[in-house]
C-alpha positions in Angstrom: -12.9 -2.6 1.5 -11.5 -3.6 4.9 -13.7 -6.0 7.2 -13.4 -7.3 11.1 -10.7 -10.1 11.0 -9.1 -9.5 7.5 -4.9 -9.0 7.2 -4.6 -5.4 5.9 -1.5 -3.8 4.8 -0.7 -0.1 5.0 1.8 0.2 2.2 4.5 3.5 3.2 2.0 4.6 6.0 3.8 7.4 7.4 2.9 8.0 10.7 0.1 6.2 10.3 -2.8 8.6 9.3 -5.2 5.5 7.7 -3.3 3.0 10.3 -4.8 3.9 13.2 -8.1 3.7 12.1 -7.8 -0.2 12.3 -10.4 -1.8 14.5 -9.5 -4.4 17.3 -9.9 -7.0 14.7 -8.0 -8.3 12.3 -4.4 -7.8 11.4 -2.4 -4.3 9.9 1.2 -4.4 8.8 2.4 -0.8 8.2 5.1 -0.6 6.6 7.9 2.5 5.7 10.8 2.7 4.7 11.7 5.8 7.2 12.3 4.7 10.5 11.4 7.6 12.0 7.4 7.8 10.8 7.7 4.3 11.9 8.8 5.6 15.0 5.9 8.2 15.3 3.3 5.2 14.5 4.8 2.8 17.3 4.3 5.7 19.5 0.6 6.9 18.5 -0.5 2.8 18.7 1.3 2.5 22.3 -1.0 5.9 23.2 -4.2 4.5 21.7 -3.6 0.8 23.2 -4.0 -0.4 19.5 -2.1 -3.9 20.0 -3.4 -5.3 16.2 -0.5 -3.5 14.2 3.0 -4.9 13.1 5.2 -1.9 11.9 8.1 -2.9 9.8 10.8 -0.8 8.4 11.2 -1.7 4.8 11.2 -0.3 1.2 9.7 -3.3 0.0 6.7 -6.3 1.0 9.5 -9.1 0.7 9.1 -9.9 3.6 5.6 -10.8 3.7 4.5 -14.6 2.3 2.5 -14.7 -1.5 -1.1 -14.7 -1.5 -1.2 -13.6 2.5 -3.1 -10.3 2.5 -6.9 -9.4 2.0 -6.1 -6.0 1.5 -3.4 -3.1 0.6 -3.4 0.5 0.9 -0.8 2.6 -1.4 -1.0 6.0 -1.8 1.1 7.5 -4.1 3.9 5.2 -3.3 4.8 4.1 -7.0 5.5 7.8 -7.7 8.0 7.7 -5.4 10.4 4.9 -6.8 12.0 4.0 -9.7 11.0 0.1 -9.1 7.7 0.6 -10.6 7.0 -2.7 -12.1 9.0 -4.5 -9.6 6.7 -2.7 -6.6 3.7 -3.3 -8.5 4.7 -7.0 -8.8 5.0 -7.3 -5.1 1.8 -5.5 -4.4 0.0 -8.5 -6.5 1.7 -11.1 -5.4 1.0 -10.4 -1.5 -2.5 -10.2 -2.1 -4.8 -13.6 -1.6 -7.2 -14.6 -3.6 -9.9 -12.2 -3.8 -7.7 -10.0 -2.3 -8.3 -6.3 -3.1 -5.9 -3.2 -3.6 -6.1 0.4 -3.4 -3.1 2.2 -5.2 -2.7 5.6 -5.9 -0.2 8.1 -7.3 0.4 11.7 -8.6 1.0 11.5 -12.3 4.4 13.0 -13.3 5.1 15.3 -15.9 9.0 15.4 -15.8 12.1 13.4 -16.7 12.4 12.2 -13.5 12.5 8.1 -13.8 10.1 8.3 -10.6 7.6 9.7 -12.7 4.6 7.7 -14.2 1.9 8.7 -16.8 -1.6 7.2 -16.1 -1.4 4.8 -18.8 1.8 3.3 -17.5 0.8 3.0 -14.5 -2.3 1.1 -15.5 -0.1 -0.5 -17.4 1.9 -2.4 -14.5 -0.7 -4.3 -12.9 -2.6 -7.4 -14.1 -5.8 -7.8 -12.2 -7.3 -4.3 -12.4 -10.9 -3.8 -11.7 -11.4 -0.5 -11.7 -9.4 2.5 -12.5 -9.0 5.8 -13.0 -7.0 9.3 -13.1 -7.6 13.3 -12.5 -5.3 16.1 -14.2 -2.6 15.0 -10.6 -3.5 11.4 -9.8 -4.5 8.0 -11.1 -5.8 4.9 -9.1 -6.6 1.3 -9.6 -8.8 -1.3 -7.1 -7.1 -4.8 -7.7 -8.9 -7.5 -6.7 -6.9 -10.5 -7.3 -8.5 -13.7 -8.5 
C-alpha cells in the first residue's frame, strides 16, 4: 500500500515496530497515546538516523488536516476504545482522496463497551473495499474516494 513520497500514518504505533520500516521518502506520523512508546520510537529513529517521522502523543488524529493522508495503519486500535464510531470517523476523514486504510482489531466477546463484533465494526466505516474477519480479528482496506 505505501509508496516513495506518500504521507503515511502509523495509527497507536507503539514503539514503532511497522514505523521504522519507513523509507527516506515520504512522510510517517506515528502517533500514541503513551508517551513512553513514543519515547522508545524517538529514540530507535535518533539510532537509525530516520529523520522522515513526526511522533505525536495523542489519543486521537485531531490534529492532523481532512483529506491529508495517503495512507493509515491501525492495528487493533478500535478494540481498545470506547470511541468507536468517533475513531473510525477520524480515520476517514484524514485520508485523501484515494487514500487507503488498513484497520484491524480482535473481535470481543465480552461486555466490555471496548468490545466490537465483526459486523459492527464493518459497520462503522463508509468506504470499505475489502474486508474481512478470523474466529480473533476482523479487518477492512478503505480506500477513500
Amino acid at each position: 500500500f505505501v509508496k516513495r513520497g506518500m504521507k503515511v500514518v502509523d495509527h497507536e504505533c507503539g514503539p514503532g515496530f511497522y514505523t521504522i520500516l519507513v523509507g527516506e521518502e515520504g512522510l510517517v506520523y506515528a502517533v500514541d497515546s503513551n508517551a513512553k512508546a513514543i519515547k522508545v520510537l524517538e529514540e530507535k529513529l535518533k539510532k537509525r538516523g530516520i529523520k522522515n517521522v513526526k511522533t505525536f502523543v495523542s489519543r486521537d488524529l485531531s490534529f492532523l488536516p481532512s483529506n491529508s493522508i495517503d495512507f493509515l495503519l491501525s492495528k487493533d486500535v478500535l478494540c481498545c476504545t470506547v470511541l468507536h464510531k468517533e475513531s473510525a470517523e477520524e480515520i476517514e476523514r484524514v485520508l485523501k482522496p484515494g487514500g487507503k486504510a488498513f484497520v484491524t482489531i480482535r473481535i470481543g466477546r465480552s461486555s466490555d463497551p471496548r468490545s466490537l463484533s465483526s459486523r459492527e465494526f464493518f459497520s462503522l466505516f463508509n468506504y470499505v473495499e475489502e474486508k474481512g474477519s478470523s474466529r480473533f480479528h476482523a479487518w477492512v482496506i478503505l480506500h477513500k474516494r
